[in-house]
N, C-alpha and C positions, 0 to 999 in steps of 0.2 A: 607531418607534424600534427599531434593532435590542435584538435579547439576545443580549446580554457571556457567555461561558462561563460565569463565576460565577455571572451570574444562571441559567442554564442550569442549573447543577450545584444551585443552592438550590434550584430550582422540581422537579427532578426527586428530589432529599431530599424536601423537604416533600410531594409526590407522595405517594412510598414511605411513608412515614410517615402520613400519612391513609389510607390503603387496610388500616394491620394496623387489627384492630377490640379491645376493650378490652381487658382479659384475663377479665372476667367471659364473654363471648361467647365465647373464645378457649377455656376451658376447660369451656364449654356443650355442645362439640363432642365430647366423646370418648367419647360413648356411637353415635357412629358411624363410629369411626378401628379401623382395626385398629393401629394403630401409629403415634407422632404423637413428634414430634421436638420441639423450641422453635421452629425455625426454619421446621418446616412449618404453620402455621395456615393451616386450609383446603383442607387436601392429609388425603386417605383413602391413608396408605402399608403398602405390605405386602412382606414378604421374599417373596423366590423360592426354589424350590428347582431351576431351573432356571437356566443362565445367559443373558445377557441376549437373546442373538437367540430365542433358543428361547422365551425369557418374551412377547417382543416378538409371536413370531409364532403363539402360543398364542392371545393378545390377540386378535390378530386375525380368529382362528377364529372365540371365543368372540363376537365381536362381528358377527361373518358370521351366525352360526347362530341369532343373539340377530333378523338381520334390520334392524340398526342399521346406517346408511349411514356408509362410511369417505368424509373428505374427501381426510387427509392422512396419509403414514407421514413422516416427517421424522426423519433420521440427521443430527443434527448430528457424531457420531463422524467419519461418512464427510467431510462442510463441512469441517470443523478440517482434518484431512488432506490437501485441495486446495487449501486454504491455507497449507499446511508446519506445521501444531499440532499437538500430541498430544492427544488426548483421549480418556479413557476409554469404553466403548460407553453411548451416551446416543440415545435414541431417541424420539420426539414422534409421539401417535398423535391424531389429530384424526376423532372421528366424533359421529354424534348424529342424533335422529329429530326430525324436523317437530312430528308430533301429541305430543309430550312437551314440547319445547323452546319450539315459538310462544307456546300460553299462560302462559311464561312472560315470552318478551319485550312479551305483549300485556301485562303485568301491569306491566313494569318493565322499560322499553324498553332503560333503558343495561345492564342482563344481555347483551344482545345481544354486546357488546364480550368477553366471556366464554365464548360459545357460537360454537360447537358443541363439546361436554367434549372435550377433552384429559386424554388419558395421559401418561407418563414413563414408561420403561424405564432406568435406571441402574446401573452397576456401582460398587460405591464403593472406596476404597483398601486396602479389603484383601478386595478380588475378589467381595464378596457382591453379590448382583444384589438392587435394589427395583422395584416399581413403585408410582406415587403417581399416584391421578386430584383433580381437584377433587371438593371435596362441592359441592354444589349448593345445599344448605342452604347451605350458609356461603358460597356466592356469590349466593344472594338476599339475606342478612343485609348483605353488603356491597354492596350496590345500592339497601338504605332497603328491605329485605322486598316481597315482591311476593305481596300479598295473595289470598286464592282460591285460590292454588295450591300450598297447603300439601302437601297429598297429593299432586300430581304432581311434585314438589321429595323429598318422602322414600320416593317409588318410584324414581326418579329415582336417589338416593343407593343404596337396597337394591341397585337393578340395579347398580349400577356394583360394589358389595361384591360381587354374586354375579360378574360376570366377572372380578374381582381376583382371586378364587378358583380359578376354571378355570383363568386363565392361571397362578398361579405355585403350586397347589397345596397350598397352606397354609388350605384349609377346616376342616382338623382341628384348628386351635384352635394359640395359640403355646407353649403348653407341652408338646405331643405335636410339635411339628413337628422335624427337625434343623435345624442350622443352615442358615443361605440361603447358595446359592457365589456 
């Protein structure tokens, strides 16, 4: 039997909808956010003080030098563009190491649909640059937990705080930092 748009449109709601997790779990989280919006659950977001290519390719240093394999850099900026869109610089960094990530898929295979971490690089409407990765924790938590691999899920997360930091320089905490361009 095919599916009707509607039904299309219900099943991809009802989707989105299963996937945020309670609000108790949702606010579990921010003893590992630097910065966490309403909208971001499960996103670790941090201001730049750089702006966005520069943030991007900071990123990618840090993630060179970390030894962490790049899969993807993905400019949806540049997409929109070659399709006649405007879009503000939005940038998609896909990397991730075997020996961290498998025993996690071994634990809780459909993580895998999530892996390998993904960055964001964004500029938002009034010109400040962020970058947001997933936490990891909170993408085991939404996969039904993946047991034994507690500590490689919250190094995991550490690592990814500390490259958030090199790329956009705000280690120094959000009350000594300026604002992000």
């Amino acid at each position: 039997m095919p599916i009707t748009r509607l039904a299309a449109g219900a099943l991809l709601a009802a989707l989105a909808a299963a996937s945020l997790p309670p609000p108790a779990a949702a606010a579990g989280n921010s003893e590992r956010t630097m910065t966490q919006t309403p909208s971001a659950q499960g996103l670790i977001v941090s201001p730049s003080r750089f702006g966005p290519k520069e943030t991007m390719d900071r990123l990618v240093t840090a993630v060179s030098e970390a030894g962490i394999g790049i899969a993807a850099r993905i400019d949806h900026a540049a997409a929109a563009a070659k399709a006649g869109l405007a879009l503000r610089p939005t940038e998609v960094l896909v990397f991730g190491n075997p020996k961290a990530g498998t025993p996690v898929m071994q634990a809780v295979p459909t993580i895998a649909i999530d892996l390998p971490l993904k960055a964001l690089v964004w500029q938002d409407e009034d010109g400040r640059t962020w970058l947001a990765v997933n936490d990891p924790v909170w993408l085991a938590e939404r996969h039904g937990g993946a047991a034994g691999t507690e500590a490689n899920l919250r190094a995991m997360a550490a690592g990814l705080v500390a490259l958030a930091a090199r790329a956009t320089a705000t280690d120094i905490g959000p009350a000594d930092a300026p604002p992000p361009r």
